[in-house]
C-alpha positions in Angstrom: 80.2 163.0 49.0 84.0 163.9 49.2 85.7 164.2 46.0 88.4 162.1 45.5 92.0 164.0 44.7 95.4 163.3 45.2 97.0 164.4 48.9 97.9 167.8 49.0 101.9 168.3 49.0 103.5 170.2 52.0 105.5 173.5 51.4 109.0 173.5 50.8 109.7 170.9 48.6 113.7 171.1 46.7 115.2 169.8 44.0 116.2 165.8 44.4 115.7 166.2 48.3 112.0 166.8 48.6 111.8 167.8 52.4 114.7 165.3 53.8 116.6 168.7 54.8 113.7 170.0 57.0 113.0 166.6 58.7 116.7 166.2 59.1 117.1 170.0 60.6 113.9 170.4 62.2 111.3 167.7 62.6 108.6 168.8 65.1 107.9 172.0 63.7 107.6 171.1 60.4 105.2 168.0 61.4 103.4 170.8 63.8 103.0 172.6 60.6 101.4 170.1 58.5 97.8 170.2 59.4 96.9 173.7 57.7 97.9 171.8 54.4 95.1 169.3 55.2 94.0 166.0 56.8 96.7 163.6 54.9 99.7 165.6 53.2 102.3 164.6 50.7 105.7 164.5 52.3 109.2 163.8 49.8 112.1 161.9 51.0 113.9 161.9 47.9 112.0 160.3 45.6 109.8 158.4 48.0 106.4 159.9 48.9 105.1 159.3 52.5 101.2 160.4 53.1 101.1 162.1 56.6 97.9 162.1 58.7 96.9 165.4 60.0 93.6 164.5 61.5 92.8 162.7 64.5 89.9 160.6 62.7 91.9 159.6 59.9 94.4 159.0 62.2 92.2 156.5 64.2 91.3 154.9 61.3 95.0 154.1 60.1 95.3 152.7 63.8 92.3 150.8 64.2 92.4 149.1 60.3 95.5 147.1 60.6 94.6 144.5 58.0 94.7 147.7 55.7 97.4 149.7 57.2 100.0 147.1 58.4 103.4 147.8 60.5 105.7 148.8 57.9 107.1 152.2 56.1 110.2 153.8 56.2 110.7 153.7 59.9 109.3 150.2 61.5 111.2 148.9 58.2 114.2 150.2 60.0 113.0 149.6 63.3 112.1 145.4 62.6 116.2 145.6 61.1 117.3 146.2 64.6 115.3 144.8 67.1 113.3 141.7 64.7 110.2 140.3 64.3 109.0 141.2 67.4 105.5 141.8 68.9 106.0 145.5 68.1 106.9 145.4 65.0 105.5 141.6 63.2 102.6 142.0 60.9 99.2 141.7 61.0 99.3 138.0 60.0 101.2 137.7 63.1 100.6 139.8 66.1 97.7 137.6 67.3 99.7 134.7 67.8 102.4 136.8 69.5 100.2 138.7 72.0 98.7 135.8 73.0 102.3 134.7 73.8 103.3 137.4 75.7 100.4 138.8 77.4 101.1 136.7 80.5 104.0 138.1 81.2 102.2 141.8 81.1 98.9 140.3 83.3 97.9 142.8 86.2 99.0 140.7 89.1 102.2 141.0 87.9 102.7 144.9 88.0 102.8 145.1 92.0 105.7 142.8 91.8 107.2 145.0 89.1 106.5 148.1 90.6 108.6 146.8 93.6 111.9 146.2 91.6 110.9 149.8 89.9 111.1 151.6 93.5 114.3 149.7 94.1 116.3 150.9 91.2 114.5 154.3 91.6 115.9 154.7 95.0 119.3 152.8 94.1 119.9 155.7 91.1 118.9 158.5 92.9 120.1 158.0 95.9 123.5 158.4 94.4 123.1 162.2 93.8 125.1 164.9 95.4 123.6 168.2 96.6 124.5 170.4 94.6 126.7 167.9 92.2 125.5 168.3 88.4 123.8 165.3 86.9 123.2 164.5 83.4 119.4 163.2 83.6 118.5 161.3 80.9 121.2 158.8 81.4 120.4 158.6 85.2 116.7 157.9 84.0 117.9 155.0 81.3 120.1 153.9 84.2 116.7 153.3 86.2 114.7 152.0 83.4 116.9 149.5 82.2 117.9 148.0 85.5 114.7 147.9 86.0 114.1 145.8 82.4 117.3 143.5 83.4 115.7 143.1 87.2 112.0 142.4 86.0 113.1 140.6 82.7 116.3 138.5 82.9 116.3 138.6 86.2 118.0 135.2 86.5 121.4 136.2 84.5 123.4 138.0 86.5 124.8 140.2 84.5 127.7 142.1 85.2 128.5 146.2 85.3 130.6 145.9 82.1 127.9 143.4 80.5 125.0 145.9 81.4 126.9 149.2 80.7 127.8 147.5 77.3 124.1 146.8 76.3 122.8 150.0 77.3 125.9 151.6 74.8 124.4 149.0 72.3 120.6 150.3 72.4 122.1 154.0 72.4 123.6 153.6 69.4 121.0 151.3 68.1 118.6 154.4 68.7 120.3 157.2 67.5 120.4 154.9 64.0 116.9 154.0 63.3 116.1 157.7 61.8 119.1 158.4 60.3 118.9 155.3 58.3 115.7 156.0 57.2 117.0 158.8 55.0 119.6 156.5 54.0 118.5 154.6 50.6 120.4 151.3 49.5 123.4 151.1 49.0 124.6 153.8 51.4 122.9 151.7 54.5 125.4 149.1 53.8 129.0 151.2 53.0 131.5 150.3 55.6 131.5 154.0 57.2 132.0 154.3 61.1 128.3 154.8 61.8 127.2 152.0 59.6 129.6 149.7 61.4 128.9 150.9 64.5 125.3 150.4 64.1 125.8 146.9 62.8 128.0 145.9 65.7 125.7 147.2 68.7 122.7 145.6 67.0 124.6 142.1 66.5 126.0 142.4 70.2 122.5 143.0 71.7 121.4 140.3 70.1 124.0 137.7 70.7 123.7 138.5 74.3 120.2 137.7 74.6 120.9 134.6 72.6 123.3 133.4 75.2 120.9 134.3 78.0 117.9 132.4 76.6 120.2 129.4 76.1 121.3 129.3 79.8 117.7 129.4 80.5 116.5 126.6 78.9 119.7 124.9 80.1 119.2 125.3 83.4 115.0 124.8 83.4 114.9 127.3 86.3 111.5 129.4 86.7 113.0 133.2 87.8 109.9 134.4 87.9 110.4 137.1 85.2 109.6 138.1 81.8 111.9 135.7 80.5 110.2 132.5 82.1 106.7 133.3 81.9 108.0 133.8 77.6 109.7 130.8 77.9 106.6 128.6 79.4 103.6 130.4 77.4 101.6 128.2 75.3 99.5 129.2 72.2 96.2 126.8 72.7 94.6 128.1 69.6 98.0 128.2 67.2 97.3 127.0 63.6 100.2 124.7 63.4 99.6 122.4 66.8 97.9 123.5 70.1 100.6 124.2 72.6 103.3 125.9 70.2 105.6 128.0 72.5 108.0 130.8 71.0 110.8 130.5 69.3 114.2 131.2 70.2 114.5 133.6 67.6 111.4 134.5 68.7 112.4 135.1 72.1 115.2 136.8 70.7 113.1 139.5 69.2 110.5 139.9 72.4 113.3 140.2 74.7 115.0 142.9 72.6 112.3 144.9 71.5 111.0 144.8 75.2 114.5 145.8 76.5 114.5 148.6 73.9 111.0 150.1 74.2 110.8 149.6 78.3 114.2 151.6 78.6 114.4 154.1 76.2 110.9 155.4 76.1 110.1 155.5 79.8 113.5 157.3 80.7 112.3 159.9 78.0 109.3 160.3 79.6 110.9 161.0 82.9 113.8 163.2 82.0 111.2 165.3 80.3 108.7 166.0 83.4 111.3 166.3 85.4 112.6 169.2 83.0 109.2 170.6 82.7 108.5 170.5 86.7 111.8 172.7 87.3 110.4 175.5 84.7 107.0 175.5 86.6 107.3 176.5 90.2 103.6 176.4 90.8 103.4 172.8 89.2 106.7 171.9 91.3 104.7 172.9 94.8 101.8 171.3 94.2 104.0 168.3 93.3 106.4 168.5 96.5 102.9 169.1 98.6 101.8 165.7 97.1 104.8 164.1 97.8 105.1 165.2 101.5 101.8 164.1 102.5 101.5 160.8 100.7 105.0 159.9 100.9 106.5 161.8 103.6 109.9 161.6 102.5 110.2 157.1 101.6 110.0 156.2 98.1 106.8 155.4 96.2 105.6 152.5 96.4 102.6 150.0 94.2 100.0 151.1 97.1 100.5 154.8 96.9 99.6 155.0 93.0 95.7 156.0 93.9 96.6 159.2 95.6 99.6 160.7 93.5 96.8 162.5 91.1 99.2 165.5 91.0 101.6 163.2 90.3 100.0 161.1 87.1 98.4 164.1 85.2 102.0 166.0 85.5 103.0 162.5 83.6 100.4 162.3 81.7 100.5 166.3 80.2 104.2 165.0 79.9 103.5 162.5 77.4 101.2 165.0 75.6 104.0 167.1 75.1 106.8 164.9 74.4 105.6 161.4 73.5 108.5 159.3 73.2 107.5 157.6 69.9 106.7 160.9 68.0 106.5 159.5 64.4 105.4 155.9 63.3 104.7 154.8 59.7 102.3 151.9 58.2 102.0 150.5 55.1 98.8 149.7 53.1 98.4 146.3 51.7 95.6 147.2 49.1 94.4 150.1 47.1 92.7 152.0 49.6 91.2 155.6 50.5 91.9 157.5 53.4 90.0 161.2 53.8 89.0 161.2 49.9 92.4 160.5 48.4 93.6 157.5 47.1 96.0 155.3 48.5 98.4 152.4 46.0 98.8 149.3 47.7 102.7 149.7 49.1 102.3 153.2 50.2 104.2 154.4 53.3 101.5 156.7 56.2 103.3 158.2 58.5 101.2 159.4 61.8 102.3 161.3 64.6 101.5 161.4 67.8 103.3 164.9 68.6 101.4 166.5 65.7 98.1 165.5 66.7 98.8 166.5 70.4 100.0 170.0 69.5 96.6 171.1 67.3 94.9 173.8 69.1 91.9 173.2 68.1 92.1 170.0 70.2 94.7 171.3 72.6 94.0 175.0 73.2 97.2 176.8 73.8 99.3 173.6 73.0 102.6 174.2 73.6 101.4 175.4 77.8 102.5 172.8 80.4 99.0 172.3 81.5 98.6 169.1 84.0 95.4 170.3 85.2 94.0 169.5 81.4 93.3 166.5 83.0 92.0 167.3 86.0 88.5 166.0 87.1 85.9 168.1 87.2 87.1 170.0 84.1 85.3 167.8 81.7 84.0 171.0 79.7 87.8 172.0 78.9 89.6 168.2 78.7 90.9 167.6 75.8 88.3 165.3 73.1 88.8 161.4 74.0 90.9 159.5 71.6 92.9 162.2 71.6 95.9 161.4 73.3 97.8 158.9 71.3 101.3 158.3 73.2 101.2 154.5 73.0 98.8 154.0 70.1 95.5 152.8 69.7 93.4 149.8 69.0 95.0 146.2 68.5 98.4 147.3 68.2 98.5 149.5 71.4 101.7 149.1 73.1 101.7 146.0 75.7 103.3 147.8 78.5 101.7 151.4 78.5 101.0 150.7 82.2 103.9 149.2 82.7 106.0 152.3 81.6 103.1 155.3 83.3 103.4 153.1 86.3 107.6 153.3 86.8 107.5 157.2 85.7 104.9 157.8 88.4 106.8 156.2 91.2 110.1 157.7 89.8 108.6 160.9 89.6 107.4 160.9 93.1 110.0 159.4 95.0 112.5 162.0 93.4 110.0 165.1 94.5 109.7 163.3 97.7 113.8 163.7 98.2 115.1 166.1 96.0 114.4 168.9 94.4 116.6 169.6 90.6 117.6 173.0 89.8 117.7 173.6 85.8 122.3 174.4 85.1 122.1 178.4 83.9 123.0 178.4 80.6 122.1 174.3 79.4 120.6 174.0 76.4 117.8 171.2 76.5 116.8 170.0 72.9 114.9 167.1 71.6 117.1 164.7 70.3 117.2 163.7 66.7 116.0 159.9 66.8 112.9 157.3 66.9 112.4 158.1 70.2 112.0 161.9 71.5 114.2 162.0 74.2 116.1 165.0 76.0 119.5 166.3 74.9 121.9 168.2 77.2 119.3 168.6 80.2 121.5 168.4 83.2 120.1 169.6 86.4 121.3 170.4 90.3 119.9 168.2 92.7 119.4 169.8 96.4 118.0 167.2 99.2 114.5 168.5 100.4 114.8 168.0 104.3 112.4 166.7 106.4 111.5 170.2 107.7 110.4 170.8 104.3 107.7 168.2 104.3 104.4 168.2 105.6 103.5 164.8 108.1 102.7 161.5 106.5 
């Protein structure tokens, strides 16, 4: 029988701070380093202790247990302040009631229609470009992913440029705050500094806009066929207070927001990054560009074509084993628990992340390689251990549009090596951002057109 004992503390540890400098300075290789202090270690922020899961059982534990480790902690705390109650982020007592609500909207008949307006703003955004004319990627990817969310999910409102480039300022800014402000203790969340007013403004402003949207909805009684209308007509048969209870508008509010958020930040993450990693591989790149050329022959990607872009999906998928957008994600236990041997209070904050557990070697051997063919079939003596990879989550609370989002970076992927091919700028510095979500900072690239002389016959 294990012996039960505290969590070991990591390294490092100052005066006051605890280890807020190195998370503030350098995040992923201090999580990366965590592990050789054991299976749950002792992380200071200040005076707050947060228990980080190093193992990849423990880890399933904390996400298959949610009546024991509930949404909550540092970040979702700071996350829920933003975008609300939403399915993402409600509790336990409430995420039944909620999926229930918005699965509809996420059923697999709907994803060819999807994928349709995802090929449309693929090609709209890229086909833009210049040769040769410098573009900064990550905000051409957000401009694909969240046309995409305004296209699939308020498709019936019209918005304008300046409404649309507004909101996407908004969730920038909303972004950039959620881990900052969790190394921000009250009262210094709530001084009247330029980044607290900022922050407080583009959150408002999202919201408020949404609010306005879902109120010409139900005004009008118009079924768009989008996210919006199937949220608007979903009915909970088995809801507690009276069968046929629909959503609120606050609760709409809060879908519509985190959906807006999550569907636009994460997925243009996702694609920035392979698209980085691609241009520093040229073996990967040809084998991509040959995949393109015979499937697509030069059109854009389409619903059908999905099957035969396996280049294609495990380049996406070694992608999100590398960078996965939502690197660090925090619980909180509702009881006196134990987890690995060590005791657990009732309020504690568990942080896991998915970056540390997908940068181990000894479940990723030579972890920091860009190695699509990890997950190649027929390799099944050297793939990586199931339950594994954890990009999205696991169990109950697994993210509602994980196909959604590997869907639209597989077509985008595609359809941009079937027509371009980017160049990394001599000299760029590409860094993960500081943030919630582990996007790419400073990658600009070169775009050359790949003519049809390049490309093998449909």
């Amino acid at each position: 029988m294990k012996a039960i004992s505290a969590a070991p503390a990591a390294p490092g540890t100052l005066p006051l701070l605890g280890h807020a400098v190195a998370l503030l300075r350098n995040p992923l290789p201090f999580f990366a380093s965590l592990p050789a202090s054991g299976d749950l270690v002792q992380v200071r922020l200040g005076p707050q202790r947060v228990y980080v899961v190093c193992d990849p059982e423990l880890t399933h534990q904390v996400l298959r247990d949610e009546r024991t480790f509930d949404k909550g902690g540092l970040i979702f705390n700071r996350i829920r302040e933003a975008l609300g109650n939403g399915l993402g982020t409600c509790p336990h007592s409430e995420h039944r009631r909620q999926r229930r609500l918005t699965q509809p909207a996420f059923h697999p008949a709907r994803l060819p229609g999807y994928a349709r307006v995802m090929t449309e703003q693929i090609s709209a955004v890229t086909g833009s470009w210049r040769d040769g004319r410098t573009v900064d990627v990550f905000p051409d990817m957000q401009a694909i992913t969240a046309r995409t969310l305004v296209a699939t999910m308020i498709a019936g409102a019209a918005l304008t440029d300046t409404a649309f480039t507004e909101m996407l300022e908004d969730l920038n800014r909303t972004q950039k705050g959620f881990y900052k402000r969790m190394f921000m203790p009250p009262p210094l969340d709530r001084l009247p500094v330029l980044g607290n007013r900022q922050y407080d403004r583009a959150r408002a402003r999202i919201r408020r806009n949404i609010s306005s949207i879902i109120a010409d909805y139900r005004a009008s009684g118009t079924d768009h066929g989008d996210l919006l209308s199937t949220l608007l007509a979903a009915r909970d048969p088995v809801a507690s207070n009276g069968a046929g209870e629909g959503l609120s508008d606050t609760e709409l509010i809060d879908q519509c927001t985190t959906f807006f958020f999550a569907g636009t930040e994460t997925t243009a993450s996702l694609l920035a990054w392979a698209l980085h990693l691609v241009a520093h591989h040229p073996g990967i790149e040809e084998q991509l560009h040959a995949e393109a050329d015979s499937v697509l022959a030069g059109g854009a990607a389409t619903y059908d074509d999905l099957p035969r872009l396996e280049v294609t999906s495990r380049i996406i998928t070694e992608t999100l084993r590398l960078y996965p957008p939502g690197w660090l994600l925090t619980r909180t236990t509702t009881r006196d628990t134990r987890l690995g041997g060590h005791p657990l209070p009732a309020g504690a904050t568990v942080a896991y992340s998915a970056y540390l557990i997908h940068h181990r070697a000894d479940l990723y051997p030579d972890p920091e390689r860009f190695d699509p063919d990890r997950w190649k079939n027929g390799r099944d003596a050297t793939r990586p251990p199931r339950g594994t990879l954890l990009p999205f989550g696991e169990g109950a609370r697994k993210c509602i549009g994980d196909v959604f989002a590997t869907t639209e970076a597989t077509l985008g992927l595609a359809t941009i090596a079937a027509r371009w091919r980017l160049e990394p700028v001599p000299g760029a510095q590409v860094r993960p951002s500081l943030g919630s979500i582990l996007s790419p900072r400073g990658l600009h690239m070169r775009p050359t057109p790949r003519t049809s002389g390049d490309r093998a016959p449909r």
